[in-house]
C-alpha positions as CSV (number, residue, x, y, z in Angstrom):
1,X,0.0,0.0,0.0
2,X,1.5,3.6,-1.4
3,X,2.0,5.8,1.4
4,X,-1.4,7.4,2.8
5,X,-3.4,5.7,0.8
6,X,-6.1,3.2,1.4
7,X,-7.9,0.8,-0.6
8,X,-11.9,1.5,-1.9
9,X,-14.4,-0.4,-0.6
10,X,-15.5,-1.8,-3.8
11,X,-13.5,-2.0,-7.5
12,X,-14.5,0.2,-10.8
13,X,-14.1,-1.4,-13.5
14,X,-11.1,-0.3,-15.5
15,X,-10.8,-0.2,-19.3
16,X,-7.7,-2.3,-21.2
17,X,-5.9,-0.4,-23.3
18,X,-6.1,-0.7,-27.0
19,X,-2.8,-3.4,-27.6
20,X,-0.5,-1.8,-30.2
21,X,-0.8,-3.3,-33.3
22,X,1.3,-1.4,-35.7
23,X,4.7,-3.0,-36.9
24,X,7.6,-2.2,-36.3
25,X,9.1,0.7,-38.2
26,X,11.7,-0.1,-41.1
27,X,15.2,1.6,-41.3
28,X,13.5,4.1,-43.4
29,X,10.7,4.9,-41.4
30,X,13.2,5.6,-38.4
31,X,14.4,8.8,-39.5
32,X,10.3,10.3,-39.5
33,X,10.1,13.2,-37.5
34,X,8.0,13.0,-34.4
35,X,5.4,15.0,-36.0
36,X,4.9,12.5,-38.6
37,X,4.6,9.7,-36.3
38,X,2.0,11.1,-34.6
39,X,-0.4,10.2,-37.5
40,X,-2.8,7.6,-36.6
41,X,-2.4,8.2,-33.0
42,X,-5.7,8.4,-32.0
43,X,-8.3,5.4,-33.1
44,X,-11.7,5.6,-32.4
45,X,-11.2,3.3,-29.7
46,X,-8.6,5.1,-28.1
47,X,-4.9,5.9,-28.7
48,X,-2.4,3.7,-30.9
49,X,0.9,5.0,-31.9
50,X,3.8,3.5,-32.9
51,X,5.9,5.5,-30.2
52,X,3.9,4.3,-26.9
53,X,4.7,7.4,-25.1
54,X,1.5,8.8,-26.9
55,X,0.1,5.8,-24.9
56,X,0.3,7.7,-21.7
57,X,-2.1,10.5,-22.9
58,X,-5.1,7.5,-22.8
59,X,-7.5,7.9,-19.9
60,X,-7.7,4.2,-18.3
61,X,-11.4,4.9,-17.8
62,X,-12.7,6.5,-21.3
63,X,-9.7,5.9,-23.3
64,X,-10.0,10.0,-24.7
65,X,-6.7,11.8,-24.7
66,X,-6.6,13.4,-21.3
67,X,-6.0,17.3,-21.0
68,X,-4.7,19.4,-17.6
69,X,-5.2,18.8,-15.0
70,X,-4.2,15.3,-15.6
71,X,-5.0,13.5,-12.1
72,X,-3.1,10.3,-10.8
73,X,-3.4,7.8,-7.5
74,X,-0.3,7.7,-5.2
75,X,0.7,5.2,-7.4
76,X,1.3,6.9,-10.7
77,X,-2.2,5.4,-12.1
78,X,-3.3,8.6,-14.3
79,X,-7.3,9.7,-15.4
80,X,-8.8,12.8,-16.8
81,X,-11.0,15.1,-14.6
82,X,-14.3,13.8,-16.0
83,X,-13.3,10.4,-15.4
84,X,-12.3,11.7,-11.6
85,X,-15.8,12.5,-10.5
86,X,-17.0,9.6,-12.2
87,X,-15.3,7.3,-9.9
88,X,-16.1,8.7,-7.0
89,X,-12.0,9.1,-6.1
90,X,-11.3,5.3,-5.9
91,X,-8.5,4.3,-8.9
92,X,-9.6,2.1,-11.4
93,X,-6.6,0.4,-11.3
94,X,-5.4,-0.1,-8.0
95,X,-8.5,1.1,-6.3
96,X,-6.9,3.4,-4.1
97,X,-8.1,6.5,-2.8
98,X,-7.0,9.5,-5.8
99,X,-6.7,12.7,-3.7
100,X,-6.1,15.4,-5.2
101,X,-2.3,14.6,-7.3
102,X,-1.6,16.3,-10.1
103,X,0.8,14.2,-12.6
104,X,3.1,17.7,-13.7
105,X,5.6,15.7,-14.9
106,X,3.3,14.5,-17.4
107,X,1.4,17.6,-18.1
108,X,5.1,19.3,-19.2
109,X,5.9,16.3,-21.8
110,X,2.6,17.2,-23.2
111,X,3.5,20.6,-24.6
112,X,6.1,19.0,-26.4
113,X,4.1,16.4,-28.2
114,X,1.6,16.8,-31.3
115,X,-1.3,15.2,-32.0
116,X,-3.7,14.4,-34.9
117,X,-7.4,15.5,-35.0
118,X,-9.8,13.3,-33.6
119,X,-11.6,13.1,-36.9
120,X,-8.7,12.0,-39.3
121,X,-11.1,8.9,-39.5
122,X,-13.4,11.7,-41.2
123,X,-11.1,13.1,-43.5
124,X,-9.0,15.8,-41.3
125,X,-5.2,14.7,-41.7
126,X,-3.9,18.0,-39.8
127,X,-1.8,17.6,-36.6
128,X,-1.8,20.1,-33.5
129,X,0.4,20.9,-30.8
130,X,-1.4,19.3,-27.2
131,X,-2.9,22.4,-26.2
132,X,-4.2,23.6,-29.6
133,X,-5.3,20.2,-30.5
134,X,-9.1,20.9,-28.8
135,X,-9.6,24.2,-29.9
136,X,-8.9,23.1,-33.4
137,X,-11.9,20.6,-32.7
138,X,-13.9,22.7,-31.8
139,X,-14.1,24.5,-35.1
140,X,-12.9,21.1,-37.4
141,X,-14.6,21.1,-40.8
142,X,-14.9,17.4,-40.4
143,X,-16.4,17.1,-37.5
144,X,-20.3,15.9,-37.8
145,X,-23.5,17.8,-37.9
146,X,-26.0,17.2,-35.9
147,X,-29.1,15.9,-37.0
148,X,-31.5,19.0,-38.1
149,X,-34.9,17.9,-37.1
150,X,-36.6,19.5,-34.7
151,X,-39.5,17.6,-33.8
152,X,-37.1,16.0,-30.9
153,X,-34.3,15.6,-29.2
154,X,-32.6,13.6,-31.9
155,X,-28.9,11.8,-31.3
156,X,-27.8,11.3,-34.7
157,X,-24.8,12.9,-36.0
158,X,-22.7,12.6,-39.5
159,X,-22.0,13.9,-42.7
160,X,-24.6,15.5,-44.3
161,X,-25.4,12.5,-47.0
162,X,-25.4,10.5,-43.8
163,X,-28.4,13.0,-42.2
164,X,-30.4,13.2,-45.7
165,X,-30.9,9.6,-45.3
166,X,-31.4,9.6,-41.6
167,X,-34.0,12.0,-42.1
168,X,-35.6,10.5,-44.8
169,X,-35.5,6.9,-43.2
170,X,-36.2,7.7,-39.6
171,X,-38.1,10.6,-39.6
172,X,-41.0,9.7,-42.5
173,X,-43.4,9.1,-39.0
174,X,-47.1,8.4,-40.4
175,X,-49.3,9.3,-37.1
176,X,-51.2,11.8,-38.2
177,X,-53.3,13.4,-35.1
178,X,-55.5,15.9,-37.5
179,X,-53.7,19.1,-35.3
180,X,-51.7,20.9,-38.6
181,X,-51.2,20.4,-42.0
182,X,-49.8,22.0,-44.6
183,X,-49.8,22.0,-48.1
184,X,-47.0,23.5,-50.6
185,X,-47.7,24.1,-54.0
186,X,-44.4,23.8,-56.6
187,X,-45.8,24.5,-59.7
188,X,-48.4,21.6,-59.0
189,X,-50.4,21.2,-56.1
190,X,-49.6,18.6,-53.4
191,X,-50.7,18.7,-49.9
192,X,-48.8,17.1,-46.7
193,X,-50.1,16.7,-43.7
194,X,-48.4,17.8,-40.3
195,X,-48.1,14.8,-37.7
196,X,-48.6,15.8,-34.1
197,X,-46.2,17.9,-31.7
198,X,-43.7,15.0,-30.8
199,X,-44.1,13.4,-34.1
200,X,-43.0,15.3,-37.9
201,X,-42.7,14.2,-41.3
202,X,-39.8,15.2,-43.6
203,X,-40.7,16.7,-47.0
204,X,-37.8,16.6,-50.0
205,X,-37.8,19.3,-52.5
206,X,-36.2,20.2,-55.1
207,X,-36.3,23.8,-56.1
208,X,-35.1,27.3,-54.7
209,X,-38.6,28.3,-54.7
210,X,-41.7,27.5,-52.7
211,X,-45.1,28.4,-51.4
212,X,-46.4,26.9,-48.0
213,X,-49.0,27.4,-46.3
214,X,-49.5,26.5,-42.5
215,X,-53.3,25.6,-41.1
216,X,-53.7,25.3,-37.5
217,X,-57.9,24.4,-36.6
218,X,-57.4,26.2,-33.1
219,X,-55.1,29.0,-33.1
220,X,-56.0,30.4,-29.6
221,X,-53.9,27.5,-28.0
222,X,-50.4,28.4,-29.1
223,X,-48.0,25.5,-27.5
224,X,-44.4,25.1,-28.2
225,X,-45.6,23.2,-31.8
226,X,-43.2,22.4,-34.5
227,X,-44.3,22.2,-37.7
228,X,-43.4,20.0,-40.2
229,X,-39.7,20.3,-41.4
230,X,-39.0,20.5,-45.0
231,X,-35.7,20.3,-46.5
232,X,-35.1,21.6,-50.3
233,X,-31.9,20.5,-53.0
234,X,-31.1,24.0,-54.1
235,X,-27.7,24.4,-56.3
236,X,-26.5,21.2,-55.1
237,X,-26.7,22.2,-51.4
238,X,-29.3,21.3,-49.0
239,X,-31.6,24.1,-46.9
240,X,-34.0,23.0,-44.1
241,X,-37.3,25.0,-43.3
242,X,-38.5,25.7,-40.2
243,X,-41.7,27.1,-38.9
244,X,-43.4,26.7,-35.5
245,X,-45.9,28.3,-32.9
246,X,-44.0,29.4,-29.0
247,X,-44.5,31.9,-26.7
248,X,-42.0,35.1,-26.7
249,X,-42.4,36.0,-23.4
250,X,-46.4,35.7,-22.6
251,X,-46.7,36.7,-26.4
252,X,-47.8,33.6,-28.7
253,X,-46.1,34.1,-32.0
254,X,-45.4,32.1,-34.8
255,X,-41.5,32.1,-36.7
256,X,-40.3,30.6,-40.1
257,X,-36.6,30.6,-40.9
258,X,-33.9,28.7,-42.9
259,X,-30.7,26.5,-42.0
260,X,-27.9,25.9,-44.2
261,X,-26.9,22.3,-44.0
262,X,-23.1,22.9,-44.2
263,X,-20.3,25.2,-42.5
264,X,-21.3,28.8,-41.7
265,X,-19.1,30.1,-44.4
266,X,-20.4,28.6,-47.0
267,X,-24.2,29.4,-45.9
268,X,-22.7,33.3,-46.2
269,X,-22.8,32.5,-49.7
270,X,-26.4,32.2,-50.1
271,X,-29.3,34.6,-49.1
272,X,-33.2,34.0,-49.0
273,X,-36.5,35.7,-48.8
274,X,-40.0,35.2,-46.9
275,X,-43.1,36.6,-47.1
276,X,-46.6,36.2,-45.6
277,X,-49.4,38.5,-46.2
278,X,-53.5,38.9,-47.3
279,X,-55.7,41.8,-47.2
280,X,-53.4,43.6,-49.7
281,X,-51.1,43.8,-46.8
282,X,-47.7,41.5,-46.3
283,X,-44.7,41.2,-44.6
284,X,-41.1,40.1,-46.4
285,X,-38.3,38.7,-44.6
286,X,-34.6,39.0,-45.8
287,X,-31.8,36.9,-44.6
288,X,-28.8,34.6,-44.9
289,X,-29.8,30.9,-43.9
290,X,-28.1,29.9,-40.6
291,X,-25.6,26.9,-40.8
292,X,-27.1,23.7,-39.1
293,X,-23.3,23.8,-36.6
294,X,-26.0,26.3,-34.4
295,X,-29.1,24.9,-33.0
296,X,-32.3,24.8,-33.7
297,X,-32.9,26.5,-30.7
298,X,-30.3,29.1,-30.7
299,X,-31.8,30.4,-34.0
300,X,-35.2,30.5,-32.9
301,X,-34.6,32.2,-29.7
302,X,-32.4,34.6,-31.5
303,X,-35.6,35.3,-33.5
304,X,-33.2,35.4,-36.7
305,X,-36.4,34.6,-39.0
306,X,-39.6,35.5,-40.5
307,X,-41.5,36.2,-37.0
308,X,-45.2,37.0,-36.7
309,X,-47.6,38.1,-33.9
310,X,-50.5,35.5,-33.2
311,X,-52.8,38.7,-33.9
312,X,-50.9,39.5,-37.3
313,X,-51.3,36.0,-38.2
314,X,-54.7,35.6,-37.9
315,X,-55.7,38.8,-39.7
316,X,-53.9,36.9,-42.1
317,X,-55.5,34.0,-42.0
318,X,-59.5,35.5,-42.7
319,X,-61.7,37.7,-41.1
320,X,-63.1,34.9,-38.8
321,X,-60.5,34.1,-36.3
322,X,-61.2,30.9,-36.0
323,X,-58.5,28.9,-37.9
324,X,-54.9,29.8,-38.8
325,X,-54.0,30.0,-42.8
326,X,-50.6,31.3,-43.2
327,X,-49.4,30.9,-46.8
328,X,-45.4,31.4,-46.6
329,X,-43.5,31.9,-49.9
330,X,-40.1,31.4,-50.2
331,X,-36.7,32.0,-52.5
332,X,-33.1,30.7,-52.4
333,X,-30.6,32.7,-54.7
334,X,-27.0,32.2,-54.3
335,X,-24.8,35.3,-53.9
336,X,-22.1,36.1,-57.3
């Protein structure tokens, strides 16, 4: 037993590391810089290298490469601060008690190491320094979107062929609940029908233009609703529409805007228009589509959209009140 330590009560389960299975390197590949044999360092399943000091950046617990603080028992066994709280200060290794050790020794080789990006597997062959490693990451062209539907909480993340077909597959939900529909007209008339709060359909189009209109039987309830999300092929690129009923502040108010499936620069490049209007009255909304890298959420609350006041809306819709009829048109043009 280290000095002041003492054993845990009960044993966490620690995580092998991944065995090293690269060769060994030829007289050739000895004279490789240290930056190039960082390459392939990290797998998806944790850290391989053919120089198995890289080995030491693994957490034992999730196998991630392990940034400052990096945390060790009294006897050398190291873990990342997530991994620390996790385990409820008992080593995963030796199950003693952690404290509070810092490994510095280990923290000081890491600023002279580099590192590839954790999405080489994606396409991203840069390497980075330790400490610039994560804030590269961060902004990574190659890391994956998140999937775009808003109906719920949805997981799913990838490229964005990898969404169009997740959307397609997994959110085509037939349970119609009567609630919404709308209908879109393209130069011929179809009609869709909207499928309940928790549950939306997907509509493909292609086309930079379009013409919705939203129908809601009982405007006077105004819940957080989504409507149904449609997504459009416009010069090769992919746009998602969005439009849904919430509250801004006690105020109920309804909100249509566009996301850019792709990086935020390259939504700059395109621009779009919305209006909504009836009585010889109408209101136009300009704007650049919003990459889908910020949420669904963040653009709605940042009311970067089309919005319109229940009371607008309805005036709108008919002289009666009684039923919302908003009829939305759209256009994508791409900037020169």
């Amino acid at each position: 037993m280290a000095p002041g330590g003492s054993f845990c009560e009960k044993a966490v389960e620690s995580h092998p590391s991944v065995p090293d299975t690269s060769t060994s390197p030829t007289k050739s590949e000895s004279n490789t810089t240290t930056k190039k044999s960082a390459v392939n360092v990290l797998g998806k399943c944790g850290i391989r290298s053919n120089n198995g000091v890289y080995e030491l950046f693994g957490c034992s617990i999730c196998a991630n490469l392990i940034y400052p603080p990096i945390h060790q028992c009294p006897n050398g066994h190291t873990l990342c601060s997530n991994c620390k709280n996790r385990v409820l200060n008992c080593c995963p290794t030796c199950r003693h008690d952690l404290g509070n050790i810092r490994c510095l020794a280990l923290e000081k080789v890491a600023e002279s190491l580099e590192f590839p990006c954790r999405y080489q597997n994606l396409g991203c062959l840069d390497i980075f320094p330790y400490y610039g490693k994560l804030k590269h990451e961060q902004n990574c062209k190659f890391r994956p979107y998140n999937c775009p539907y808003a109906g719920s909480e949805c997981s799913v993340t990838g490229d964005i062929p990898t969404l169009v077909a997740h959307l397609k597959d997994d959110h085509m939900v037939d349970m119609h609940d009567g609630s919404f529909y709308a209908s879109m007209t393209y130069g011929y008339c179809v009609v869709i029908k909207h499928y309940g709060l928790k549950d939306h359909m997907v509509d493909m189009h292609d086309g930079c233009t379009f013409n919705h209109r939203y129908v809601k039987s009982n405007p006077h309830e105004v819940e957080n609703a989504t409507w149904m999300l449609t997504v459009f092929n416009c010069f090769g690129r992919k746009f998602c529409l969005h439009f849904e009923a919430f509250h801004l502040g006690k105020a109920p108010v309804y909100m249509a805007f566009l996301r850019f499936m792709g990086d935020d620069n390259e939504a700059k490049r395109f621009n779009y228009s919305l209006e909504v209007g009836a009585n010889r009255r109408k209101l136009i909304w300009q704007g650049i589509p919003r990459s889908i890298r910020d949420s669904h959420r963040k653009v709605r609350d940042s009311l970067d959209g089309l919005v319109i006041q229940r009371n607008l809306a309805l005036y709108f819709s008919g002289c009666d009140r009684r039923e919302l009829k908003l009829r939305i048109t759209g256009h994508i043009w791409k900037e020169e």
